[in-house]
Biopython code that builds the backbone (N, CA, C, O; Angstrom):
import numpy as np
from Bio.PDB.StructureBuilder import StructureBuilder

atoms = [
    (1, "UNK", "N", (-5.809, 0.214, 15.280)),
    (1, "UNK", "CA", (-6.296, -0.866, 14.450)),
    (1, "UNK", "C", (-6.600, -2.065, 15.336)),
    (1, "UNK", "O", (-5.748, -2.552, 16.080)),
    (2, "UNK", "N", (-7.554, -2.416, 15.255)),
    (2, "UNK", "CA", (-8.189, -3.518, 16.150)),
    (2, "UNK", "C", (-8.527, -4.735, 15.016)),
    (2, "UNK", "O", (-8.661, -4.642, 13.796)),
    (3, "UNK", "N", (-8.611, -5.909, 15.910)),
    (3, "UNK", "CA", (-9.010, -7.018, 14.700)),
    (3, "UNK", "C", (-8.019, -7.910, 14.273)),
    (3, "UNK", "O", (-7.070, -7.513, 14.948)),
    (4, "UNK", "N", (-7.453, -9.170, 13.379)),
    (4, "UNK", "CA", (-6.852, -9.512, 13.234)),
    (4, "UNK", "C", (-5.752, -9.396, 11.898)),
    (4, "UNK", "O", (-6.134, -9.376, 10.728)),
    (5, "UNK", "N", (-4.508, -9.334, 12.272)),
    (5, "UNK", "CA", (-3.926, -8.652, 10.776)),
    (5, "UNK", "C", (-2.960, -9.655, 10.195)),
    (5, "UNK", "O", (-2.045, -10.327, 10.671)),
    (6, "UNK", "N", (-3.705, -9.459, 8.509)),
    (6, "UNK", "CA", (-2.838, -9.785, 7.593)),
    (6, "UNK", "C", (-1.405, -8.941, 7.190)),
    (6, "UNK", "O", (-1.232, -7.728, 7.072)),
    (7, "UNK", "N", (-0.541, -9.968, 7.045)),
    (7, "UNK", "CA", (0.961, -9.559, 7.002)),
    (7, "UNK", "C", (1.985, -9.585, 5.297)),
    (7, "UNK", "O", (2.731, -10.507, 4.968)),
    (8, "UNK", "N", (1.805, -8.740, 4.746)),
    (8, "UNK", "CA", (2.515, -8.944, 3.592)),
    (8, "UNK", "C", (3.523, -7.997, 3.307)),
    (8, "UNK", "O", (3.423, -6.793, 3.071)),
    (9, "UNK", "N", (4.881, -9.014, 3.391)),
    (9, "UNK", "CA", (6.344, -9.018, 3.266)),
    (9, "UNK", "C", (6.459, -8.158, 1.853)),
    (9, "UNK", "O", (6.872, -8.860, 0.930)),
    (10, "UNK", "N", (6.241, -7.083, 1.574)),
    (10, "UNK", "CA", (6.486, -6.520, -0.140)),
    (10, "UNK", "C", (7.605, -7.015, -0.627)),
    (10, "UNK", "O", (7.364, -7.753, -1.582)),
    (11, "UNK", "N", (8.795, -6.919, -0.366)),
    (11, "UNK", "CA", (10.252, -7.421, -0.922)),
    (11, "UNK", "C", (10.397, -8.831, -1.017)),
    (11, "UNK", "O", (11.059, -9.413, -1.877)),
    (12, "UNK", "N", (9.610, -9.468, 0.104)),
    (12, "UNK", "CA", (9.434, -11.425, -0.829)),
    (12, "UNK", "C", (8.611, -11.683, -1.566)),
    (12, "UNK", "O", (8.603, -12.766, -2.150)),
    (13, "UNK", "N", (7.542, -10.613, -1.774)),
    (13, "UNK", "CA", (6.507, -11.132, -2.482)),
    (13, "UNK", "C", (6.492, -10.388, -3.652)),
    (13, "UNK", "O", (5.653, -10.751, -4.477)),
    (14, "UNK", "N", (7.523, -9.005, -4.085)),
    (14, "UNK", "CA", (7.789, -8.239, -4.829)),
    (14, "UNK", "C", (8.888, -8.227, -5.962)),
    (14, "UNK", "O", (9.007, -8.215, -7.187)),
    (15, "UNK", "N", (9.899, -8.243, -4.341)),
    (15, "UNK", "CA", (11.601, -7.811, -4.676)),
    (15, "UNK", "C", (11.794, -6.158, -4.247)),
    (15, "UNK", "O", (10.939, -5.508, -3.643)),
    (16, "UNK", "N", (12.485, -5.887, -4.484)),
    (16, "UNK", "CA", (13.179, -4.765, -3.969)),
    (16, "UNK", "C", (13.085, -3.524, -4.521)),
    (16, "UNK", "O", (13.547, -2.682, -3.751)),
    (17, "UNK", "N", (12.648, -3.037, -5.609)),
    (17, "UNK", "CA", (12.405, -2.347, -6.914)),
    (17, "UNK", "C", (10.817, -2.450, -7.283)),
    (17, "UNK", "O", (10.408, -3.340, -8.030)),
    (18, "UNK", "N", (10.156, -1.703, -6.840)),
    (18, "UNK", "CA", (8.684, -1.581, -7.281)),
    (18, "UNK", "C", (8.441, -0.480, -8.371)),
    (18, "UNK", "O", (8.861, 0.676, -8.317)),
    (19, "UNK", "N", (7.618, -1.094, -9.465)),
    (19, "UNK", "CA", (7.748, -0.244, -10.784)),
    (19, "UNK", "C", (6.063, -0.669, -11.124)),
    (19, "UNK", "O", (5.225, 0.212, -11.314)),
    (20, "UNK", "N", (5.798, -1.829, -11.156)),
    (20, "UNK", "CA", (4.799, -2.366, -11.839)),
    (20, "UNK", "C", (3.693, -2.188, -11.363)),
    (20, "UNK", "O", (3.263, -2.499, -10.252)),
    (21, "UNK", "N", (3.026, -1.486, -12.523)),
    (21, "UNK", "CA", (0.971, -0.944, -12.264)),
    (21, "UNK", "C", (0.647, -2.278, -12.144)),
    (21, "UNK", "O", (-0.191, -2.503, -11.270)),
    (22, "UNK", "N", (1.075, -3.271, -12.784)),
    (22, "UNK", "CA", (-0.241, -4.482, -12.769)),
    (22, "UNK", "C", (-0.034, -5.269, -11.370)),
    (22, "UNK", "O", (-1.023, -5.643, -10.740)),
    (23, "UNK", "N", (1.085, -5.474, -10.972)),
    (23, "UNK", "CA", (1.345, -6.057, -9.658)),
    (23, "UNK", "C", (1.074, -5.109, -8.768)),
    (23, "UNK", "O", (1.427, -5.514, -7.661)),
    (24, "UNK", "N", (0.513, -3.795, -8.705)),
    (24, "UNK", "CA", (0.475, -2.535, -7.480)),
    (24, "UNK", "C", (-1.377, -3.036, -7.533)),
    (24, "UNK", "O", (-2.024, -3.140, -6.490)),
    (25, "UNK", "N", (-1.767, -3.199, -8.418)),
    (25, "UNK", "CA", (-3.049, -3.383, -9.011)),
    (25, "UNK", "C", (-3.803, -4.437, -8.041)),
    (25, "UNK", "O", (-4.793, -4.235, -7.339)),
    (26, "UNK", "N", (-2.896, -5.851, -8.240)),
    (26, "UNK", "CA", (-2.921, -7.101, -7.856)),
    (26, "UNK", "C", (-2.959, -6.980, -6.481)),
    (26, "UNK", "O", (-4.023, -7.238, -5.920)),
    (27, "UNK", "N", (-1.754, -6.548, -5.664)),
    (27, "UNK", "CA", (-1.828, -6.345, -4.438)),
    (27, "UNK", "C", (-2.956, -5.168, -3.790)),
    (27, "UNK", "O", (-3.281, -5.376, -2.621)),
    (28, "UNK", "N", (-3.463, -4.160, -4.357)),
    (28, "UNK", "CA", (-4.520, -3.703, -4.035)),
    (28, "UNK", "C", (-5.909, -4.086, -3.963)),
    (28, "UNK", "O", (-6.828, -3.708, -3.236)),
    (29, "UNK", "N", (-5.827, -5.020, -4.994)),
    (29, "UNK", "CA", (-7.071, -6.070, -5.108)),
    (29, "UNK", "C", (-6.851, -7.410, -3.894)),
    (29, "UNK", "O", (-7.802, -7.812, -3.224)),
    (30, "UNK", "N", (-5.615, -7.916, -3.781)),
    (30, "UNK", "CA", (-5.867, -8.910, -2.239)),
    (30, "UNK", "C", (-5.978, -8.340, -1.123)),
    (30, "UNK", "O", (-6.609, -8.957, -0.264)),
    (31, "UNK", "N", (-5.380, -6.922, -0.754)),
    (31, "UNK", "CA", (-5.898, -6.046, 0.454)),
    (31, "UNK", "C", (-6.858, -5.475, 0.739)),
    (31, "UNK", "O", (-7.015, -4.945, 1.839)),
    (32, "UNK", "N", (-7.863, -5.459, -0.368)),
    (32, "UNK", "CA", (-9.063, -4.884, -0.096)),
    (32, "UNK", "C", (-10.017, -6.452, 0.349)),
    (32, "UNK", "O", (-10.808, -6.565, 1.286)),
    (33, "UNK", "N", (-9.628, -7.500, -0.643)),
    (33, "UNK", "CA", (-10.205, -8.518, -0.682)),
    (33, "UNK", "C", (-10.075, -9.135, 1.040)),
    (33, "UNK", "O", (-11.025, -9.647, 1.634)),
    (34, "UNK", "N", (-8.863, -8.967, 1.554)),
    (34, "UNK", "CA", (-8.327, -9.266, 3.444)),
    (34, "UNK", "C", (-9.550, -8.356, 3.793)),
    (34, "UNK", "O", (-10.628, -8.864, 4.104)),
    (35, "UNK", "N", (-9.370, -7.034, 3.738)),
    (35, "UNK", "CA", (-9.851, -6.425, 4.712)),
    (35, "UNK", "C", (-11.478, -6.362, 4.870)),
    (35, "UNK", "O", (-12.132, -6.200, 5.901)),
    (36, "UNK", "N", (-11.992, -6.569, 3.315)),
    (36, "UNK", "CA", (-13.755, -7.332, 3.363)),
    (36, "UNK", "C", (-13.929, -8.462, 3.867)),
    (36, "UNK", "O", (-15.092, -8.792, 4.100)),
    (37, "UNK", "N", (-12.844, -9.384, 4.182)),
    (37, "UNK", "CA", (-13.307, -10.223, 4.812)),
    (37, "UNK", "C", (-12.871, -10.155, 6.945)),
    (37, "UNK", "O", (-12.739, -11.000, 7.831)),
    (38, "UNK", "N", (-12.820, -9.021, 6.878)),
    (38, "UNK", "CA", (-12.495, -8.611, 8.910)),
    (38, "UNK", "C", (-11.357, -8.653, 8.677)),
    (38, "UNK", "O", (-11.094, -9.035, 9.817)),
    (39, "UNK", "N", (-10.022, -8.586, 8.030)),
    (39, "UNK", "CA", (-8.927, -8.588, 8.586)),
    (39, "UNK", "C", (-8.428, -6.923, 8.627)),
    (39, "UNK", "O", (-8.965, -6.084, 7.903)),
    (40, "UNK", "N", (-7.368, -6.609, 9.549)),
    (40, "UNK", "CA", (-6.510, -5.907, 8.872)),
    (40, "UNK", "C", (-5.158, -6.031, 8.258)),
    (40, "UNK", "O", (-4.506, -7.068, 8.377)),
    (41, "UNK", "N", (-4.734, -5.013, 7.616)),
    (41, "UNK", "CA", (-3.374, -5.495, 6.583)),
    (41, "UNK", "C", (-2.271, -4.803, 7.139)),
    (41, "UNK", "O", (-2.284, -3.599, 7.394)),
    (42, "UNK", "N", (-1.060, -5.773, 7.376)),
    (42, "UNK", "CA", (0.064, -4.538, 7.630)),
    (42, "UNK", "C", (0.785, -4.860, 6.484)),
    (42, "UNK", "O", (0.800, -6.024, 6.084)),
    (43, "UNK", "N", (1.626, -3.616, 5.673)),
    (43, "UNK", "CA", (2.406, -3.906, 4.518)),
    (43, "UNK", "C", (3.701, -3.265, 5.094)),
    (43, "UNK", "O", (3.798, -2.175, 5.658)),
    (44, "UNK", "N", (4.783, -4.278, 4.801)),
    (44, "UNK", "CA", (5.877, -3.968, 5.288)),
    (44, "UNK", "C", (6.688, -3.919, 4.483)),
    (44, "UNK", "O", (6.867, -4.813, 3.656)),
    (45, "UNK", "N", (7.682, -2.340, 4.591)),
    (45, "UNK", "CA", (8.396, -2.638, 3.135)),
    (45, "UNK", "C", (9.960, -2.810, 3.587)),
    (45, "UNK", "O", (10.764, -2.035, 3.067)),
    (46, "UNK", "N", (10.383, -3.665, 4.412)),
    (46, "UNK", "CA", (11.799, -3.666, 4.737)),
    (46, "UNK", "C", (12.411, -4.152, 3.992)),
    (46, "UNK", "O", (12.068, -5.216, 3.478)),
    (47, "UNK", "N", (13.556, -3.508, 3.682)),
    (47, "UNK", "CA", (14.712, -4.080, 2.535)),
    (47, "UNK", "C", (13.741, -3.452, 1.238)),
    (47, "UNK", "O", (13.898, -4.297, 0.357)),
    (48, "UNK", "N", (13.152, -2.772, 0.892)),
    (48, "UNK", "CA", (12.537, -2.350, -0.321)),
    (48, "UNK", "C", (13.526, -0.860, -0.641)),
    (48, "UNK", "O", (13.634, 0.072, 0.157)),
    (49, "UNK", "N", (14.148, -0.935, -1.937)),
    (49, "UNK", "CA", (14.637, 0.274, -1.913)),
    (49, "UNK", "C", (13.912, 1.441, -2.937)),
    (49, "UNK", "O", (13.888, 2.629, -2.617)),
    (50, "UNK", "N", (13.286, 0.895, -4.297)),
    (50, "UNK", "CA", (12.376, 1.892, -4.680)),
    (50, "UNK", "C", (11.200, 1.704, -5.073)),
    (50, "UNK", "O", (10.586, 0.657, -5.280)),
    (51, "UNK", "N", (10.968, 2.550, -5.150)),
    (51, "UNK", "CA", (8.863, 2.455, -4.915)),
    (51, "UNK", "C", (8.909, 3.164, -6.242)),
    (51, "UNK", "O", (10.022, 3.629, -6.487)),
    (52, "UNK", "N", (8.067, 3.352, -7.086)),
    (52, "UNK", "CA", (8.028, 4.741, -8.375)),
    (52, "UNK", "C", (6.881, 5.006, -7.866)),
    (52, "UNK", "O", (6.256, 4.091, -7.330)),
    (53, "UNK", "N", (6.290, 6.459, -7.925)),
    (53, "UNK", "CA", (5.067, 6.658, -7.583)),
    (53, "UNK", "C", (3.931, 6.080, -7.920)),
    (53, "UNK", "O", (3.195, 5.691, -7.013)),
    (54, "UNK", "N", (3.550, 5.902, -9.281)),
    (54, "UNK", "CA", (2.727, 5.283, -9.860)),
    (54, "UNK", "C", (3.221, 3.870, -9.276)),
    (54, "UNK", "O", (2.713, 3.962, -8.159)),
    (55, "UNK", "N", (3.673, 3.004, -9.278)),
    (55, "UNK", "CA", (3.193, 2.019, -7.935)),
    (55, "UNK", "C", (2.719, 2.507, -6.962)),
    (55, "UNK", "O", (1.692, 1.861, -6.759)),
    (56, "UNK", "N", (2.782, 2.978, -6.493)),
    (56, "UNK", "CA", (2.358, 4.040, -4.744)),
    (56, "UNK", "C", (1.064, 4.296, -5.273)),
    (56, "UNK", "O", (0.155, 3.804, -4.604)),
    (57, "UNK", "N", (0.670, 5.036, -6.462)),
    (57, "UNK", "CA", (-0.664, 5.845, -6.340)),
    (57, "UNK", "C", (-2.215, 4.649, -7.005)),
    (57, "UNK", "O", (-3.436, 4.550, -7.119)),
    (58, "UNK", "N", (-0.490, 3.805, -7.323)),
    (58, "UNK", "CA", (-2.082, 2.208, -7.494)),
    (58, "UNK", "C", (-2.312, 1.219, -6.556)),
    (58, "UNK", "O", (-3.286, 0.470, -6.629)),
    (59, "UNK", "N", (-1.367, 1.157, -5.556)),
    (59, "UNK", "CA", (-1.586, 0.793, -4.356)),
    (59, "UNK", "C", (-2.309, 1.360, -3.437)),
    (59, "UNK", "O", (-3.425, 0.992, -3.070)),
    (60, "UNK", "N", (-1.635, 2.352, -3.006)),
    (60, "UNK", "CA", (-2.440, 3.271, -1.957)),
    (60, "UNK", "C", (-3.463, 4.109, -2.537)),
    (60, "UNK", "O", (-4.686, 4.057, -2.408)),
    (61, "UNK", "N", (-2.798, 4.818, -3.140)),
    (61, "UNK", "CA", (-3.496, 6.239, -4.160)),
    (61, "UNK", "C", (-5.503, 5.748, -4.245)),
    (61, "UNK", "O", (-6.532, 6.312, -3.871)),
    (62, "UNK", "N", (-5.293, 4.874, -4.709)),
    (62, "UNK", "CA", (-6.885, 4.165, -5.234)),
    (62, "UNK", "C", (-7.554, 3.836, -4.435)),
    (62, "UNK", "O", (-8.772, 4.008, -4.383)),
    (63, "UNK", "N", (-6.543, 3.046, -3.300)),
    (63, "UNK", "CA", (-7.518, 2.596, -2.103)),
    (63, "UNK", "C", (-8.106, 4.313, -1.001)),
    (63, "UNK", "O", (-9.125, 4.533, -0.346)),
    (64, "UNK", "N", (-6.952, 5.103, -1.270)),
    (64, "UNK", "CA", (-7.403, 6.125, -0.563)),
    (64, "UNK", "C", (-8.762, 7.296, -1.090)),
    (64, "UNK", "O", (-9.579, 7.820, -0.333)),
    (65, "UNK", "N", (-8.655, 7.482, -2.703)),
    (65, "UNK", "CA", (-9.658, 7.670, -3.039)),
    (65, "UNK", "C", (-10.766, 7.125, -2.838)),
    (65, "UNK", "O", (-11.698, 7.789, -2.386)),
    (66, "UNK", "N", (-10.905, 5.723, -3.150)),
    (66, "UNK", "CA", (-12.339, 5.077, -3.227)),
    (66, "UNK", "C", (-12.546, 4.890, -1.791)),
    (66, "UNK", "O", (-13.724, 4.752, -1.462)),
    (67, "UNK", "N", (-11.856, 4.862, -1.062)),
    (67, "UNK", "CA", (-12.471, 4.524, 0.387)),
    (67, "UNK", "C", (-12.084, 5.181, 1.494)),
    (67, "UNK", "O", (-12.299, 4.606, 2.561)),
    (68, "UNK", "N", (-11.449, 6.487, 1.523)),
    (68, "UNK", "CA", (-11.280, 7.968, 1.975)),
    (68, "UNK", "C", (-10.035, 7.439, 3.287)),
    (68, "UNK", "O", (-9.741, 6.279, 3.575)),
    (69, "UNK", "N", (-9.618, 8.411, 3.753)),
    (69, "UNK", "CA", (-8.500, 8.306, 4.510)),
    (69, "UNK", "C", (-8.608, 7.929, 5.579)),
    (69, "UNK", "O", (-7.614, 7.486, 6.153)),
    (70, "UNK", "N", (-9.906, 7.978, 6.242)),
    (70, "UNK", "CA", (-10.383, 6.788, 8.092)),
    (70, "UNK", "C", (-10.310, 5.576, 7.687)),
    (70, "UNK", "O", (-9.899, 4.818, 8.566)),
    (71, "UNK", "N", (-10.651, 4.878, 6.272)),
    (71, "UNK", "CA", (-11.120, 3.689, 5.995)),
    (71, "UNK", "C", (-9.433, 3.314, 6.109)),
    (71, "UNK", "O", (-8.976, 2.501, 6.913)),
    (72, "UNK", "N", (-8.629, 4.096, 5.122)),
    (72, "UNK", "CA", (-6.919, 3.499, 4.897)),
    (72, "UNK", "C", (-6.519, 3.427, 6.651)),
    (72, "UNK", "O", (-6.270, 2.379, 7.248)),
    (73, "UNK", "N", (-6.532, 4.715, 7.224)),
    (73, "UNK", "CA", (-5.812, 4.294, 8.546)),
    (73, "UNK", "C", (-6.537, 3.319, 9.546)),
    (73, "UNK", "O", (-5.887, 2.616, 10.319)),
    (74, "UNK", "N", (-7.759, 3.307, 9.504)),
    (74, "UNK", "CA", (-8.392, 1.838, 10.293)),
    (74, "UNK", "C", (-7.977, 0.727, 9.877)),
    (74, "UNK", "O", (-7.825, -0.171, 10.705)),
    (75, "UNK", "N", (-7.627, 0.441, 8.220)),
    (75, "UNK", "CA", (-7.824, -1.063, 7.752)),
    (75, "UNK", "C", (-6.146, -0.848, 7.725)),
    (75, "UNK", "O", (-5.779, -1.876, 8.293)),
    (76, "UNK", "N", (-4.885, -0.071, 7.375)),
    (76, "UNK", "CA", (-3.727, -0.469, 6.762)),
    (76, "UNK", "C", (-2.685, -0.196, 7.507)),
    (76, "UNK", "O", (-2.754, 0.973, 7.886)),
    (77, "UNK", "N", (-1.922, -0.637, 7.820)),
    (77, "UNK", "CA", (-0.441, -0.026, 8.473)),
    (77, "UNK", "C", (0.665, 0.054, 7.619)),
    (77, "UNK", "O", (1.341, -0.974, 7.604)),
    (78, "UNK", "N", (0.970, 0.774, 7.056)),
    (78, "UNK", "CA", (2.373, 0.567, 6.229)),
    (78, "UNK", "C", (3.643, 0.832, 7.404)),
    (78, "UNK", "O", (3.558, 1.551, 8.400)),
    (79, "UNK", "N", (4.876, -0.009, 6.941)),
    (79, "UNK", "CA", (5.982, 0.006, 7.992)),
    (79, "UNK", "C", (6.843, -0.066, 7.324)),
    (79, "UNK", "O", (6.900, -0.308, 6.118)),
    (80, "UNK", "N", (7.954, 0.234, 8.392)),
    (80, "UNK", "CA", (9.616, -0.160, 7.783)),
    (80, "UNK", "C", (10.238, 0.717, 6.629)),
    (80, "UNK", "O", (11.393, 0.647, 6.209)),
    (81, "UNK", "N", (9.248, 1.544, 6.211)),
    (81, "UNK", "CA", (9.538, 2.248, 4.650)),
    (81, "UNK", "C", (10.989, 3.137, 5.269)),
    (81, "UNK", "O", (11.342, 3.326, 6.433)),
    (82, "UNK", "N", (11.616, 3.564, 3.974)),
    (82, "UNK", "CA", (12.775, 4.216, 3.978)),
    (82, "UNK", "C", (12.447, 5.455, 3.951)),
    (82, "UNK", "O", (11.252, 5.692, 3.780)),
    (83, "UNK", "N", (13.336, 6.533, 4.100)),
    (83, "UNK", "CA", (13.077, 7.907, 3.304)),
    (83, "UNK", "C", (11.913, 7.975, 2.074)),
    (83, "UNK", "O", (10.732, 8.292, 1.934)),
    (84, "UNK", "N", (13.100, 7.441, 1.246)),
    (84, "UNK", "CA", (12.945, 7.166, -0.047)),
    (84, "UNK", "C", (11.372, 6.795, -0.665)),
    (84, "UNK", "O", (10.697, 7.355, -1.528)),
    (85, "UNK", "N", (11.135, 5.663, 0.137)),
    (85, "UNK", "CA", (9.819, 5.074, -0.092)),
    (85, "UNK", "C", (9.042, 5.709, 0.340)),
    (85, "UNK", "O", (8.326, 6.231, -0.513)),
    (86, "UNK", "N", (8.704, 6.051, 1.808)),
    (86, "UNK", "CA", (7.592, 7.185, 2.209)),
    (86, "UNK", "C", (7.592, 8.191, 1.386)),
    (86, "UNK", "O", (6.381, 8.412, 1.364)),
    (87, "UNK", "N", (8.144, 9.118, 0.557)),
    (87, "UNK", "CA", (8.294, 10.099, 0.386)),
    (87, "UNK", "C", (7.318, 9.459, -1.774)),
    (87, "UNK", "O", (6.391, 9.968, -2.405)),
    (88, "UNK", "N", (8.051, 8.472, -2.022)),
    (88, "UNK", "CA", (6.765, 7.619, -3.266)),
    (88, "UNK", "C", (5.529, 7.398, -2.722)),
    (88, "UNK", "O", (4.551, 7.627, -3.435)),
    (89, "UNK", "N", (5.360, 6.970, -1.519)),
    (89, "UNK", "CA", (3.687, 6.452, -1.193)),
    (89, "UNK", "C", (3.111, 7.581, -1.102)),
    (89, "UNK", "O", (2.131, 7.739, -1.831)),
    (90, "UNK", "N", (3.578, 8.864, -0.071)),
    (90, "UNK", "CA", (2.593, 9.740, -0.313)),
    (90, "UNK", "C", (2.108, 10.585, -1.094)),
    (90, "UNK", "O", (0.961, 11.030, -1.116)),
    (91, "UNK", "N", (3.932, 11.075, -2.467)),
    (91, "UNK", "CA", (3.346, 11.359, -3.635)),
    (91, "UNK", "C", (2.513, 10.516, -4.210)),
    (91, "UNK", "O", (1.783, 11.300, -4.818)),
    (92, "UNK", "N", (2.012, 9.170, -4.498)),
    (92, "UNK", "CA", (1.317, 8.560, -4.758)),
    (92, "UNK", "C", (-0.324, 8.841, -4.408)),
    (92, "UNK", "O", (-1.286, 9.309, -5.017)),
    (93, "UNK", "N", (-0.130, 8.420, -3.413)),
    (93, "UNK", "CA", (-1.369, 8.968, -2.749)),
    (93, "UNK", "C", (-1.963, 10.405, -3.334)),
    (93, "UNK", "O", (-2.882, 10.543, -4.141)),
    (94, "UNK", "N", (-1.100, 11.522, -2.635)),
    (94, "UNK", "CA", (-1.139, 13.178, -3.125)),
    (94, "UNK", "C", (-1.686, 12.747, -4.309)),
    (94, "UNK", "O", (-2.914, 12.679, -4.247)),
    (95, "UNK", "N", (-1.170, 12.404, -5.454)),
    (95, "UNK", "CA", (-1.814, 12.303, -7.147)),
    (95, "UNK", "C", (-2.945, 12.014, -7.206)),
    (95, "UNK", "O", (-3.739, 12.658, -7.892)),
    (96, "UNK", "N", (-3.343, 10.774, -6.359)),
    (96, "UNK", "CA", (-4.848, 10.639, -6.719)),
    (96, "UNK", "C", (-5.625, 11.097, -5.916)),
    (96, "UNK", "O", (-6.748, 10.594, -5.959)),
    (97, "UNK", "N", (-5.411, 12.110, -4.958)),
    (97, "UNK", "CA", (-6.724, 13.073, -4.013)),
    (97, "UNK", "C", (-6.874, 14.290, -5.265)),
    (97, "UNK", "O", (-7.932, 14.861, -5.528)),
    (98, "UNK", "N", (-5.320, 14.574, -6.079)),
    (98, "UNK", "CA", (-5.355, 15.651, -6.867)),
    (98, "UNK", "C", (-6.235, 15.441, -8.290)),
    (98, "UNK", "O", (-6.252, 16.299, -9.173)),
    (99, "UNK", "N", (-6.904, 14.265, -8.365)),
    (99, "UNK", "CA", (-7.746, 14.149, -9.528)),
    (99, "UNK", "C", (-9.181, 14.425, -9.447)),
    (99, "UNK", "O", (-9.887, 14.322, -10.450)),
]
sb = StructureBuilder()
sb.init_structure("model")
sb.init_model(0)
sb.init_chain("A")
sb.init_seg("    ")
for serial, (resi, resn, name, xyz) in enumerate(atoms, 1):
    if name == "N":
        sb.init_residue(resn, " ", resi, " ")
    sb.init_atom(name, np.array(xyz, "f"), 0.0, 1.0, " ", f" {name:<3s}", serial, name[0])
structure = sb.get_structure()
């Protein structure tokens, strides 16, 4: 990933417990909005302990459909995730390649 990157803290800007479509929604809409304008995004989920998939598959899931999997690994870095959480983002993801 080359370029300059935007940094968003999920657990300060979240909390710790991710459940919500409309806030997975929200944050998918300012990361696409960073990355049309040249940035890239790193999302860091330290101290995050659960993800539900459906957060995962409206975060990631959507961005990976509509804009295929070179576009996610050029523009996104996800970090810090737990077991737990990696294992929600990519069922997430998985769901919406499976539609």
């Amino acid at each position: 990933m080359k370029g300059p990157l935007i940094y968003y803290e999920i657990q300060d800007m979240y909390g710790s417990d991710l459940s919500s479509t409309k806030l997975a929604s929200e944050l998918r809409k300012s990361i696409l909005d960073e990355i049309d304008l040249g940035f890239n995004v790193e999302v860091d989920f330290k101290d995050v302990r659960t993800v539900t998939t459906g957060w995962s598959r409206n975060v990631f899931g959507v961005i990976v459909k509509e804009k295929g999997e070179d576009f996610f690994k050029n523009h996104i870095l996800v970090s810090n995730m737990s077991k737990f959480v990696r294992k929600s983002v990519l069922e997430g993801i998985g769901e919406m390649l499976e539609v």
